[in-house]
NUDRENTI-656508 format. One record per residue (C-alpha): x, y, z; residue number from 1. Coordinates in steps of 0.2 Angstrom, whole numbers, plus 5000, padded with zeros to 4 digits. Example, Ala and Ser with C-alpha at 12.3 -4.5 7.8 and 13.67 -1.06 7.14 Angstrom:
<atoms>
u:5062&v:4978&w:5039&k:1
u:5068&v:4995&w:5036&k:2
</atoms>
This chain:
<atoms>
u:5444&v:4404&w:4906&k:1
u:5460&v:4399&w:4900&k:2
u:5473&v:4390&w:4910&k:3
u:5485&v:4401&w:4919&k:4
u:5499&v:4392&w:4914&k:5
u:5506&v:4382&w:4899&k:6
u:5515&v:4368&w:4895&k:7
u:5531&v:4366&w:4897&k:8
u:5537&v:4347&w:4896&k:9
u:5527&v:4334&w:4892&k:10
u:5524&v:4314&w:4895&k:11
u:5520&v:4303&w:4881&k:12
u:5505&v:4293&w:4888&k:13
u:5504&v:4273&w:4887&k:14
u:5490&v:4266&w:4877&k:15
u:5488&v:4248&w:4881&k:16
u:5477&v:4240&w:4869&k:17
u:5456&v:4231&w:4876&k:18
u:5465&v:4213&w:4878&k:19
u:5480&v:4219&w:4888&k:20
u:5471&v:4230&w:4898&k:21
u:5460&v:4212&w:4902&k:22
u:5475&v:4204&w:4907&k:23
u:5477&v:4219&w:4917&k:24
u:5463&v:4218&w:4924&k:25
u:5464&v:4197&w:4929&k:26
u:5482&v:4201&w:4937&k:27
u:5477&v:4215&w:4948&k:28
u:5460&v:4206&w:4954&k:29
u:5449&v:4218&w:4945&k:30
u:5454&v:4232&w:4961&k:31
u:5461&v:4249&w:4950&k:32
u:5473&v:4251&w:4966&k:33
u:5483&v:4237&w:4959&k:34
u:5482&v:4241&w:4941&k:35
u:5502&v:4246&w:4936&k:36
u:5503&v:4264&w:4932&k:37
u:5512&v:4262&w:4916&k:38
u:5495&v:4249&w:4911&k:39
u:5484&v:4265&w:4914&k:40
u:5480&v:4278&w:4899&k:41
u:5471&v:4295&w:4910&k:42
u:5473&v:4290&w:4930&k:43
u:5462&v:4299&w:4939&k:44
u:5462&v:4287&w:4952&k:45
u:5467&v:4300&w:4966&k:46
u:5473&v:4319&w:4965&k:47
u:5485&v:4316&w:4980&k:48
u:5506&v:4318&w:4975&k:49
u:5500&v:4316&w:4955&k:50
u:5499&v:4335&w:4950&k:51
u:5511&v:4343&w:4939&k:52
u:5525&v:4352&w:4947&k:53
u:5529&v:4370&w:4945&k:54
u:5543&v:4378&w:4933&k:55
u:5546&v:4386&w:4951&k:56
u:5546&v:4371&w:4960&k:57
u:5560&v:4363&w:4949&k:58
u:5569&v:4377&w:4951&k:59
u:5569&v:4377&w:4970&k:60
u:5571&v:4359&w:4972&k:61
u:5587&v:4358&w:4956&k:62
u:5595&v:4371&w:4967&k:63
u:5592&v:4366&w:4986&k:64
u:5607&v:4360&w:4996&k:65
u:5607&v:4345&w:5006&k:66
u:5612&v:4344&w:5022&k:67
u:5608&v:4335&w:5038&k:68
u:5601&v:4347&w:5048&k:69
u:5598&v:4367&w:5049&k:70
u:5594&v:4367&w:5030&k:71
u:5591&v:4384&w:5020&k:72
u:5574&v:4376&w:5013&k:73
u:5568&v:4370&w:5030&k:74
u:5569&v:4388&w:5037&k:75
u:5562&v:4394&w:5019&k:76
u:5549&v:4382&w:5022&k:77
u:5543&v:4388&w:5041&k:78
u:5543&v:4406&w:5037&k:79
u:5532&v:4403&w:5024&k:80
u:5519&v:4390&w:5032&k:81
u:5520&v:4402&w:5049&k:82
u:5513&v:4418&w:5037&k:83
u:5500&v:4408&w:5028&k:84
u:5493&v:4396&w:5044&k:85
u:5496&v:4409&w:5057&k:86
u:5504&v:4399&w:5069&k:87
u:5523&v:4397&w:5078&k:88
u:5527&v:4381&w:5078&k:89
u:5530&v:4372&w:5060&k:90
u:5535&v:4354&w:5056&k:91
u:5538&v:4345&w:5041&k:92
u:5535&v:4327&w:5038&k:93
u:5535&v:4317&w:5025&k:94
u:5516&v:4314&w:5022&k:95
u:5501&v:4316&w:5029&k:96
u:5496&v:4299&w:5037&k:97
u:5514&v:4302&w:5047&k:98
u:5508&v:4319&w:5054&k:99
u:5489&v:4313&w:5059&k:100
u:5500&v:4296&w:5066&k:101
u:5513&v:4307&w:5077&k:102
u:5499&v:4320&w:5082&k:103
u:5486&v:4305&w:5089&k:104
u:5501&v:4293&w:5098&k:105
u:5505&v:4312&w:5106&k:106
u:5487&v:4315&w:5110&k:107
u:5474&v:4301&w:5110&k:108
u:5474&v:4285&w:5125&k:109
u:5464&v:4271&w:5121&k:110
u:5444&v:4272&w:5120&k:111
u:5445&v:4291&w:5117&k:112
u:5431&v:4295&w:5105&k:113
u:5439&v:4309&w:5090&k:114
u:5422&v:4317&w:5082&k:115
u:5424&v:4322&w:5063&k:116
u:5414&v:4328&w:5047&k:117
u:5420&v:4311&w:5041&k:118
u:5437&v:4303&w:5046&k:119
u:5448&v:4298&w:5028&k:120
u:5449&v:4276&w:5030&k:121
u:5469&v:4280&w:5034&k:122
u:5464&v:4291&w:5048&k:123
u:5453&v:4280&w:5056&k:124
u:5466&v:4268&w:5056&k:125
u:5479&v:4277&w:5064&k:126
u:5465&v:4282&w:5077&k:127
u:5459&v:4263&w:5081&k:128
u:5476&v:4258&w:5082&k:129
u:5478&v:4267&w:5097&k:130
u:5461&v:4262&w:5104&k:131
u:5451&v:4276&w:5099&k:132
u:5434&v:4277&w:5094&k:133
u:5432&v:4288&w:5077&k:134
u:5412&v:4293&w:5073&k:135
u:5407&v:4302&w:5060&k:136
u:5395&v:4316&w:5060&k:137
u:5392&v:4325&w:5043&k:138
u:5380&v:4336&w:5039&k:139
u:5382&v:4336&w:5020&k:140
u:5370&v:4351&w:5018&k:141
u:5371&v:4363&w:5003&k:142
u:5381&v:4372&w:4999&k:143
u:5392&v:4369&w:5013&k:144
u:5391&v:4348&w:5013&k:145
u:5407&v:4345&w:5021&k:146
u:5400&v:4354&w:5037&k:147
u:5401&v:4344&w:5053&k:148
u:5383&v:4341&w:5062&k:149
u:5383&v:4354&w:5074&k:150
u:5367&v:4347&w:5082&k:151
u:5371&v:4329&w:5082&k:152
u:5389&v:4334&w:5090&k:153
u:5380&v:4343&w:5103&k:154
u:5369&v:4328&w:5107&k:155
u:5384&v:4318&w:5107&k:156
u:5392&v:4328&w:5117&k:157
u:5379&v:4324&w:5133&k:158
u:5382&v:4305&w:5136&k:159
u:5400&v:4303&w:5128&k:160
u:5414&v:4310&w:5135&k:161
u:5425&v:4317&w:5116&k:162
u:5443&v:4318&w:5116&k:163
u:5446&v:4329&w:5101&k:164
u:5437&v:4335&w:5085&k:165
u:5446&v:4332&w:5068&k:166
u:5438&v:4344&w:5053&k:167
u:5444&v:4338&w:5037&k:168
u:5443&v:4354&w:5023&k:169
u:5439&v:4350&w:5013&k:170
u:5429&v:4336&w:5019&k:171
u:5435&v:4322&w:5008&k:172
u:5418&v:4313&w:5005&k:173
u:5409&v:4315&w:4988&k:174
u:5424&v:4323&w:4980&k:175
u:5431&v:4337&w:4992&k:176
u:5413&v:4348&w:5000&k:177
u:5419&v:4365&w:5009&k:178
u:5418&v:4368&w:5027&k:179
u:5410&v:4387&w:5030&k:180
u:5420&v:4397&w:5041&k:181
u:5404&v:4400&w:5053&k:182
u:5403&v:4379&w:5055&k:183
u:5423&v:4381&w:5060&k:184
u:5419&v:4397&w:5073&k:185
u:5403&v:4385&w:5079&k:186
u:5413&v:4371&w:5082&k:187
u:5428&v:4382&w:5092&k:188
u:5415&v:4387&w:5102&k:189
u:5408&v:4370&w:5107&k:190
u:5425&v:4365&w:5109&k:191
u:5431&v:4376&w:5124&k:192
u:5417&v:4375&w:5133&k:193
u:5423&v:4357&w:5134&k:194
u:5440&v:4360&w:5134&k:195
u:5445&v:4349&w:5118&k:196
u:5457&v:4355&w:5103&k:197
u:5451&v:4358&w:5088&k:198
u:5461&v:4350&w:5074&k:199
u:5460&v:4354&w:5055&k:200
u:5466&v:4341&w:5041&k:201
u:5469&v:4352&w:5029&k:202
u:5477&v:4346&w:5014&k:203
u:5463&v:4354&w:5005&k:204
u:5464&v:4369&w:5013&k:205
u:5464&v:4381&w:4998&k:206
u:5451&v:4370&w:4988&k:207
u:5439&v:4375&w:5006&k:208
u:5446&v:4394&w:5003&k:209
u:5441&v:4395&w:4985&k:210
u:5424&v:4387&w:4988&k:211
u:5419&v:4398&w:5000&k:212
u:5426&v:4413&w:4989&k:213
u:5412&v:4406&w:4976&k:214
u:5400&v:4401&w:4987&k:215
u:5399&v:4418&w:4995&k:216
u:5404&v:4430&w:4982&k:217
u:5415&v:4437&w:4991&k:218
u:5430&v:4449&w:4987&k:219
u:5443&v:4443&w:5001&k:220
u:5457&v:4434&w:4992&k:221
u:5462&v:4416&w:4996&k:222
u:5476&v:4422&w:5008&k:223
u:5464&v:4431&w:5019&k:224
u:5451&v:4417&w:5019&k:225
u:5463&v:4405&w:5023&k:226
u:5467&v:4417&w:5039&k:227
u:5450&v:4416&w:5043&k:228
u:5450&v:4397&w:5042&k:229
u:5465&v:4395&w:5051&k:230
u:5459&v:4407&w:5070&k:231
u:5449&v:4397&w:5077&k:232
u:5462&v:4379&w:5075&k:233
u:5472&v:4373&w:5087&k:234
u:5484&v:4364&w:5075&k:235
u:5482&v:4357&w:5059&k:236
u:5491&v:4342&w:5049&k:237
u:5491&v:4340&w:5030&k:238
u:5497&v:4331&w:5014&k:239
u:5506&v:4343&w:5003&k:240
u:5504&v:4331&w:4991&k:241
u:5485&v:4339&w:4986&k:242
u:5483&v:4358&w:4988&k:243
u:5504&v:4360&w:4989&k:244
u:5504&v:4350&w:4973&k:245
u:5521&v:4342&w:4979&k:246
u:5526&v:4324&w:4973&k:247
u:5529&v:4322&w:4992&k:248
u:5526&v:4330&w:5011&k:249
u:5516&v:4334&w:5025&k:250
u:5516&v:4348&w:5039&k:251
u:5510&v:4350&w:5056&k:252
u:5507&v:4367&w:5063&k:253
u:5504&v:4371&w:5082&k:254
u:5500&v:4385&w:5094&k:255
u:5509&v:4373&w:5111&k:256
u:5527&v:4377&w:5112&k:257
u:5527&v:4360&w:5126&k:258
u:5516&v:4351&w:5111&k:259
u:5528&v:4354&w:5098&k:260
u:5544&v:4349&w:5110&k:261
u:5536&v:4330&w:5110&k:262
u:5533&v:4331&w:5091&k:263
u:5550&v:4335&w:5089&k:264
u:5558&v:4320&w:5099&k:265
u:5543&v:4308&w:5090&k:266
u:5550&v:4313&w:5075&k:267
u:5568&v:4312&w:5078&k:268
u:5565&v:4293&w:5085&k:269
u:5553&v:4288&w:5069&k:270
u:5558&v:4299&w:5055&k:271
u:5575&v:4308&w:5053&k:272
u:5581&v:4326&w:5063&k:273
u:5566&v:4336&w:5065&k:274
u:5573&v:4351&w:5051&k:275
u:5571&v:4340&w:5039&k:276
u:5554&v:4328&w:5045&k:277
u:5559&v:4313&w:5034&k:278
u:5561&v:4325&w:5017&k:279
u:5577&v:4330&w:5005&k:280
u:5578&v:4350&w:5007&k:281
u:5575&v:4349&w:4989&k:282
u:5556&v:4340&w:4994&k:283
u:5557&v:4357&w:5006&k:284
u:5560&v:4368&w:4995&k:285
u:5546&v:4361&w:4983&k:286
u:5534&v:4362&w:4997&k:287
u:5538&v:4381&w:5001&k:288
u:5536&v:4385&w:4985&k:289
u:5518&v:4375&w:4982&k:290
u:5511&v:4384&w:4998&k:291
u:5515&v:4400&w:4989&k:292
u:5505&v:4394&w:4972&k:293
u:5491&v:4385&w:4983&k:294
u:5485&v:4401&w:4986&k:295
u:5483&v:4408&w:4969&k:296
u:5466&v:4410&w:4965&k:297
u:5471&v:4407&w:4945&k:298
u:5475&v:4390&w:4946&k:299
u:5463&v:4386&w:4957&k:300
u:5449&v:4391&w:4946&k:301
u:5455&v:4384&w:4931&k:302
u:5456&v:4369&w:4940&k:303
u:5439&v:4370&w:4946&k:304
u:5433&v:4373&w:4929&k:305
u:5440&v:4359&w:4923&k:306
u:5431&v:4350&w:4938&k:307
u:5416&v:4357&w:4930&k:308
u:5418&v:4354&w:4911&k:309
u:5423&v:4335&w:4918&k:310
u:5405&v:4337&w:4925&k:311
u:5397&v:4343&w:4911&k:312
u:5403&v:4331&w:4898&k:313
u:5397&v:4317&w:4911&k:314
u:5379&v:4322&w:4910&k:315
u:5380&v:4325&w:4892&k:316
u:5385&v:4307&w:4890&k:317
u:5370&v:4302&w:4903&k:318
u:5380&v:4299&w:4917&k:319
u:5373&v:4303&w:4933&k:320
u:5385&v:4312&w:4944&k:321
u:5381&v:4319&w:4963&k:322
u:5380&v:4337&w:4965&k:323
u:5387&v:4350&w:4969&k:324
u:5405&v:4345&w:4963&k:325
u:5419&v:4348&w:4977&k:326
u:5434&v:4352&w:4975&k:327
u:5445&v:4339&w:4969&k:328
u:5433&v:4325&w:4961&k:329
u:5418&v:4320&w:4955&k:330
u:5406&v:4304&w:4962&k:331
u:5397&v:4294&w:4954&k:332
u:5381&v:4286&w:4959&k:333
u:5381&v:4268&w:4957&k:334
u:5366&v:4258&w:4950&k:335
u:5363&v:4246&w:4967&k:336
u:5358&v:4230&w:4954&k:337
u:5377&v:4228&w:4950&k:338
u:5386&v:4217&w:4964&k:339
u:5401&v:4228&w:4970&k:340
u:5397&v:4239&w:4958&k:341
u:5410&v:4253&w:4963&k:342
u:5423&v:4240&w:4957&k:343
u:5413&v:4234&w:4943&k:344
u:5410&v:4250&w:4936&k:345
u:5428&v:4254&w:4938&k:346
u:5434&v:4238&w:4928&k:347
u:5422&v:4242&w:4915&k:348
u:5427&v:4261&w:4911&k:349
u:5446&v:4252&w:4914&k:350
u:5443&v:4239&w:4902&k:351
u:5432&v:4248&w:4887&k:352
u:5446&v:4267&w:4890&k:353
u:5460&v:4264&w:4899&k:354
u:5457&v:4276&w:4911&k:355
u:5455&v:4275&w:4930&k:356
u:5445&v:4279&w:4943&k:357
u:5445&v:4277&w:4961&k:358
u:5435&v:4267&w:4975&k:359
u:5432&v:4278&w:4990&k:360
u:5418&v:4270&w:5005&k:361
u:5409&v:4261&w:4990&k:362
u:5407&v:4274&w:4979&k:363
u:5415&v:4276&w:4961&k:364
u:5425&v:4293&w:4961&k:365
u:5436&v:4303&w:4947&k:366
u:5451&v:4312&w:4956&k:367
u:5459&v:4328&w:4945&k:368
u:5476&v:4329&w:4947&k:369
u:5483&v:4348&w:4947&k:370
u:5488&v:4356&w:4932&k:371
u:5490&v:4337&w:4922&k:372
u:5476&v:4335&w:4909&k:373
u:5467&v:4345&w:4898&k:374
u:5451&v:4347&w:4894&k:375
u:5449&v:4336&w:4879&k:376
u:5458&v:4323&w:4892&k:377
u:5441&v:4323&w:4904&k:378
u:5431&v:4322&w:4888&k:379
u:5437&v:4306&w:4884&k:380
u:5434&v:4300&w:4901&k:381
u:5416&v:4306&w:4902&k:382
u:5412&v:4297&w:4882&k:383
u:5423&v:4281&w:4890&k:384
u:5411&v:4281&w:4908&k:385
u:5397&v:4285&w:4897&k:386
u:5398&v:4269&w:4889&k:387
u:5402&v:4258&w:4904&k:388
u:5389&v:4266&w:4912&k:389
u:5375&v:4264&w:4901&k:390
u:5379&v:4246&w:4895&k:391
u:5381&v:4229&w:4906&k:392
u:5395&v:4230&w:4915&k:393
u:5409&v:4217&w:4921&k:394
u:5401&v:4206&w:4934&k:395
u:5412&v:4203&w:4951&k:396
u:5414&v:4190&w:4963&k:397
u:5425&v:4192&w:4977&k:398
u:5439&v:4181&w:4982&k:399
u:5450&v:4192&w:4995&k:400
u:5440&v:4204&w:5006&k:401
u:5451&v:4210&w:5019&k:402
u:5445&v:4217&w:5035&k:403
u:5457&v:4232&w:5035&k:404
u:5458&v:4245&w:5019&k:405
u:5445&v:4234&w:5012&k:406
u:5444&v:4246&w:4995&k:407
u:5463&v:4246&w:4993&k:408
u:5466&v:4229&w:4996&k:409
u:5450&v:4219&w:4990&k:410
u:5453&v:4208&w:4976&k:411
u:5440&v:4199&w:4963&k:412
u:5436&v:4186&w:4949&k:413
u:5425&v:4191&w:4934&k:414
u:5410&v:4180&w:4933&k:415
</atoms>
């Protein structure tokens, strides 16, 4: 398929030559987090704020008018998200780790235990700061792997007293793995009869809706999968920096009236008046726009192709990858006689292309940013993997291993 969209602007990309790029590499201690942006060639280091805007999108945020409170593109914004995630009470904020942070300070005392399919590493900050406990129970079953362990959380469920239950769709592990719709209705079952929310992060929520349309061959539209989705949550949080495809932005959405009263004074203290969460109405008026186009099933199939062709030109150039693909990225496996081999591999690929990849929980992962690269783009990056996969790579030694956001943080000399 052809992408449902063409090009309109364009960026002219850097191209740092192989002994920059080292010097590069010395500087930012061989960690692609600290690699420059203007150093990098094709960054596909994360797909989170780095997709290309909308002609829409311009439009809306050129032409929104700032004011302090009551803005047009806040009420532009709510009406929209209320339709799409069929719930009252709308607030925006100004990213995601803000939204999860306000929700769990409202919600969570410390040594409550939060149960997910697996908790992001910023989420399970925010959640230990407070005291809590976060445990992860995946199942990571085809073709549903970002379902939560139904059974496991059951077992739990006898000897430890759970607070809430956070399910991440899609589930962020291995590139983005959908959460079924019957896992979601399992899971709002278990979670009445023990009187606990269920809470959705879902800044991938229309990658899980699309997945679940393939998956299931079904003719429902994205729309009315994502209503489906959305019954049995309590609330939800996201990033409209992935699925909204904004540069910046988050949401909460809430069924309690009393809930969403606290919110708004939380915000008030620690981000700005709660109309505008921490955002310019033109951010707003760029998020109510994305939810509208995060819901077209055009772009997210020519994005999941892409996905796809990325996949295929990996394996042509005998690079492993694990299967199936999710939704926004593709993992690597890692050969285990490579010290810190994520980051090792990652300097390689760095090193010998210029592009970069990202180091998620040890594992090497290519993120697509939405509507950004084509796909003779990806098939540079599978030939430039290829090679640093398949020859000896840079070997690491650590010098700065942090005990908090180890993979954003660590730092390493090259042996």
């Amino acid at each position: 398929m052809y992408p449902p969209f063409r090009t309109k602007t364009t960026e002219k990309l850097p191209m740092p030559d192989r002994r920059s790029r080292m010097r590069t590499l010395r500087k930012a201690g061989f960690n692609p987090f600290q690699i420059p942006a203007d150093q990098v060639i094709i960054d596909l280091i994360s797909d989170s704020g780095t997709g290309a805007m909308s002609v829409l999108q311009w439009q809306a945020l050129i032409s929104a008018s700032e004011d302090f409170s009551g803005q047009t593109a806040y009420r532009d914004f709510v009406a929209t998200a209320r339709r799409l995630f069929s719930m009252p009470y709308i607030q925006p904020v100004h990213q995601g780790r803000v939204a999860e942070n306000l929700l769990f300070r409202l919600l969570l005392k410390p040594a409550d235990c939060v149960v997910s399919n697996t908790h992001f590493e910023t989420t399970r900050s925010n959640i230990e700061s407070i005291g809590g406990r976060a445990i992860d129970l995946p199942e990571q079953r085809r073709p549903y792997c970002g379902n939560l362990n139904v059974k496991r959380l059951t077992a739990l469920l006898r000897s430890t007293p759970v607070r809430m239950i956070v399910l991440s769709i899609t589930n962020n592990i291995r590139g983005g793995q959908p959460v079924s719709v019957e896992n979601m209705r399992r899971i709002k079952r278990i979670c009445q009869r023990h009187h606990m929310p269920l809470i959705y992060d879902a800044s991938r929520f229309s990658d899980n809706a699309y997945l679940i349309q393939e998956i299931t061959r079904t003719k429902s539209t994205i729309p009315e999968i994502c209503a489906r989705m959305f019954q049995f949550a309590d609330m939800l949080y996201l990033s409209c920096k992935k699925s909204v495809m904004v540069n910046v932005g988050g949401c909460i959405a809430l069924r309690s009236k009393v809930l969403f009263e606290k919110l708004k004074v939380a915000v008030l203290q620690q981000e700005s008046y709660p109309t505008s969460g921490g955002l310019a109405a033109r951010d707003l008026a760029a998020m109510n726009i994305g939810l509208r186009e995060a819901v077209d099933g055009s772009y997210l199939h020519a994005h999941w192709e892409l996905l796809r062709g990325l996949g295929r030109a990996l394996e042509k150039n005998n690079v492993p990858i694990i299967k199936p693909i999710g939704g926004h990225a593709i993992t690597i496996p890692l050969k285990q006689d490579v010290p810190h081999a994520a980051f090792a591999l990652a300097a390689t690929v760095y090193h010998m292309s210029g592009v970069r990849g990202g180091v998620f929980n040890g594992q090497y992962r290519l993120a697509l940013p939405r509507r950004v690269y084509s796909l003779a783009h990806l098939q540079y990056v599978a030939q430039a993997v290829g090679k640093a996969y398949n020859k000896p790579m840079i070997r690491l030694k650590a010098v700065n291993e942090p005990a908090e956001f180890h993979d954003f943080l660590v730092r390493f000399k090259k042996i």
